[in-house]
C-alpha positions as CSV (number, residue, x, y, z in Angstrom):
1,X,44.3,16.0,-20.7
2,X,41.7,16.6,-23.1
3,X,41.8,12.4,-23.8
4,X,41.0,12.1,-20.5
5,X,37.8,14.4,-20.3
6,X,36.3,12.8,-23.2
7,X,37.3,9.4,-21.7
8,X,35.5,10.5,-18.1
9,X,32.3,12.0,-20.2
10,X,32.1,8.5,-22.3
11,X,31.8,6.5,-18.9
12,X,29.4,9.0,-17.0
13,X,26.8,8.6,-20.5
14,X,27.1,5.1,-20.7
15,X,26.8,4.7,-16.4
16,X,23.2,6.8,-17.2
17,X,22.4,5.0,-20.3
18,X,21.7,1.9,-17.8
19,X,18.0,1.6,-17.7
20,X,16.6,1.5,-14.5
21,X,14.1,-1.5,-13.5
22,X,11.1,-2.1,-15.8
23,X,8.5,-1.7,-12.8
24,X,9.5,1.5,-11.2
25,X,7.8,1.6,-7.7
26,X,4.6,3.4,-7.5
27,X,2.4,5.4,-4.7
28,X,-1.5,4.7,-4.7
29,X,-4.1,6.8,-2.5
30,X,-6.8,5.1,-1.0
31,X,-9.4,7.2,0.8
32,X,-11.6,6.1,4.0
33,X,-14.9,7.4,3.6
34,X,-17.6,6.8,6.1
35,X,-20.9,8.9,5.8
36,X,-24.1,7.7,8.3
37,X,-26.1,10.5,6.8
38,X,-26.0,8.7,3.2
39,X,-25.5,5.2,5.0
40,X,-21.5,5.1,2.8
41,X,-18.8,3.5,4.3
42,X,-15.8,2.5,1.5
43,X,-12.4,2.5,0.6
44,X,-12.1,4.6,-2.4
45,X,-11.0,2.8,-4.9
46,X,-11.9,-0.4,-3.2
47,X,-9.8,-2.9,-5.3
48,X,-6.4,-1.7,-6.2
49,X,-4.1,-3.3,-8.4
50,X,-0.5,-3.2,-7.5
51,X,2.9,-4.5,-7.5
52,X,5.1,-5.8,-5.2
53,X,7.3,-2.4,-3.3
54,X,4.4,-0.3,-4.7
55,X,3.6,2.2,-1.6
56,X,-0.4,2.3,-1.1
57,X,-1.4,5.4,1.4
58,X,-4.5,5.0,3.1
59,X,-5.7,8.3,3.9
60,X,-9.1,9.1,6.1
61,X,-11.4,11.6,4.3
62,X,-14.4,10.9,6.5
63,X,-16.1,9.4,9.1
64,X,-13.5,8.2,11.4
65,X,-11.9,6.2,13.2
66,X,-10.9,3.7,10.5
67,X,-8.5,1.4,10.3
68,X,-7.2,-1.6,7.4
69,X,-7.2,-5.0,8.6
70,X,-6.0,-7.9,6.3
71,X,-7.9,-11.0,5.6
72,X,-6.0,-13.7,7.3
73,X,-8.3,-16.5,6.7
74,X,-6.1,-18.9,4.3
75,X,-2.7,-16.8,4.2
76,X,0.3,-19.0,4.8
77,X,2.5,-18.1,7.5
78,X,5.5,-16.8,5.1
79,X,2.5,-14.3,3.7
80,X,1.2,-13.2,7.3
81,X,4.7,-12.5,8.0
82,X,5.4,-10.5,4.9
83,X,2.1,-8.4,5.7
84,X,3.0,-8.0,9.1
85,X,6.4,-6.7,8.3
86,X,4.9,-4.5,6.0
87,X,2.4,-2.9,8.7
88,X,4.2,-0.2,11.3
89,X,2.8,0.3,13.9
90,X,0.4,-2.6,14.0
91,X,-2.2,-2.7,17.0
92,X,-2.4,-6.4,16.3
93,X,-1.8,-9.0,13.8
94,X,-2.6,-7.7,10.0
95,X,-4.1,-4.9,11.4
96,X,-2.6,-1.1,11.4
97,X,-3.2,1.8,14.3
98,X,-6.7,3.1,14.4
99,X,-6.6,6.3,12.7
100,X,-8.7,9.0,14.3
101,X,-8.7,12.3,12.3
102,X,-9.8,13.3,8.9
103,X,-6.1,13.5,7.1
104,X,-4.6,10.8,9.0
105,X,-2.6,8.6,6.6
106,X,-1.1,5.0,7.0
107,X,1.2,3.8,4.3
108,X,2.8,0.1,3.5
109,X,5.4,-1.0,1.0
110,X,3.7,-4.1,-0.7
111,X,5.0,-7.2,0.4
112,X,6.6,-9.3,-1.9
113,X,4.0,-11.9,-1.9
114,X,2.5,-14.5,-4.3
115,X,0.2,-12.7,-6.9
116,X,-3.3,-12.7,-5.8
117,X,-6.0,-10.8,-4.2
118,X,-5.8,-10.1,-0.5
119,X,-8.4,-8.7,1.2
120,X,-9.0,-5.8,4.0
121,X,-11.4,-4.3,5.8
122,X,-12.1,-1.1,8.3
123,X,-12.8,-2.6,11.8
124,X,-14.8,0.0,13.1
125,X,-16.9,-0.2,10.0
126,X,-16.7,-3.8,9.3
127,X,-20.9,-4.4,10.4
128,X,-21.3,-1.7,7.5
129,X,-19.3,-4.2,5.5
130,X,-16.5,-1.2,4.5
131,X,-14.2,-3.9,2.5
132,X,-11.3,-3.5,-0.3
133,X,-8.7,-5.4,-2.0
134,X,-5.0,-5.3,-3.3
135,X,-4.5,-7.4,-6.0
136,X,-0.8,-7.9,-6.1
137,X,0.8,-8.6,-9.5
C-alpha cells in the first residue's frame, strides 16, 4: 500500500512540475479621462504594449461618455474580424458601447492578430483628438 502512495505522490509532483506557458495572460487598466476645465482628454497610458489573450480594461475616470473605436483604415478583413470578435457588445463595427458613468469599464481579450500597432480613439472626444494605441507583440 505504502508503494502505491509514493507511486501516486511521484505522478501528482511531476503533473505540477509542468511549467505552464511562457507568456501567462495579463490584465492592463486603461483610464478615460476627459477634463474641459484643463482642456485634457486621453487614454491613460495612451500606448500599451501587449500580447495576444492579454485582457486590457478600459475604465472611465472622467468626463464621460467615452467610448474606444479601432482604426480600421488598412486592417485586413481576417484582423477586423479578430477585433470585432474581440469587442462585446459592439454599437458598430470596431467600436464598443458608449460608456456613460465614471466607473464604467469595457474589457477585450487581445485578438490574436499580426504584431503591430493598432490604433483607437474615443468618439465623443475624437475633435479633442483623445487617441491611444495597443501595440500587440
Amino acid at each position: 500500500m505504502q508503494a502505491v502512495l509514493r507511486l501516486c505522490a511521484a505522478a501528482v509532483a511531476m503533473s505540477l512540475s509542468v511549467s505552464a506557458p511562457a507568456s501567462a495572460q495579463e490584465t492592463h487598466v486603461v483610464r478615460l479621462i476627459a477634463d474641459g476645465r484643463k482642456d485634457e482628454y486621453r487614454f491613460e497610458p495612451a500606448d500599451l504594449t501587449v500580447r495576444p489573450d492579454d485582457v486590457v480594461v478600459f475604465r472611465v475616470a472622467g468626463g464621460a461618455p467615452h467610448s474606444i473605436v479601432f482604426e480600421g483604415a488598412g486592417l485586413s478583413p481576417d484582423v477586423r474580424a479578430a477585433f470585432n470578435a474581440a469587442m462585446p457588445g459592439r454599437s458598430a463595427e470596431l467600436s464598443s458601447p458608449l460608456l456613460t458613468a465614471t466607473g464604467r469599464e469595457y474589457r477585450i481579450v487581445v485578438p490574436r492578430v499580426p504584431p503591430g500597432k493598432y490604433g483607437y480613439y474615443c468618439l465623443p472626444h475624437r475633435a479633442y483628438d483623445m487617441r491611444g494605441s495597443l501595440t500587440i507583440r
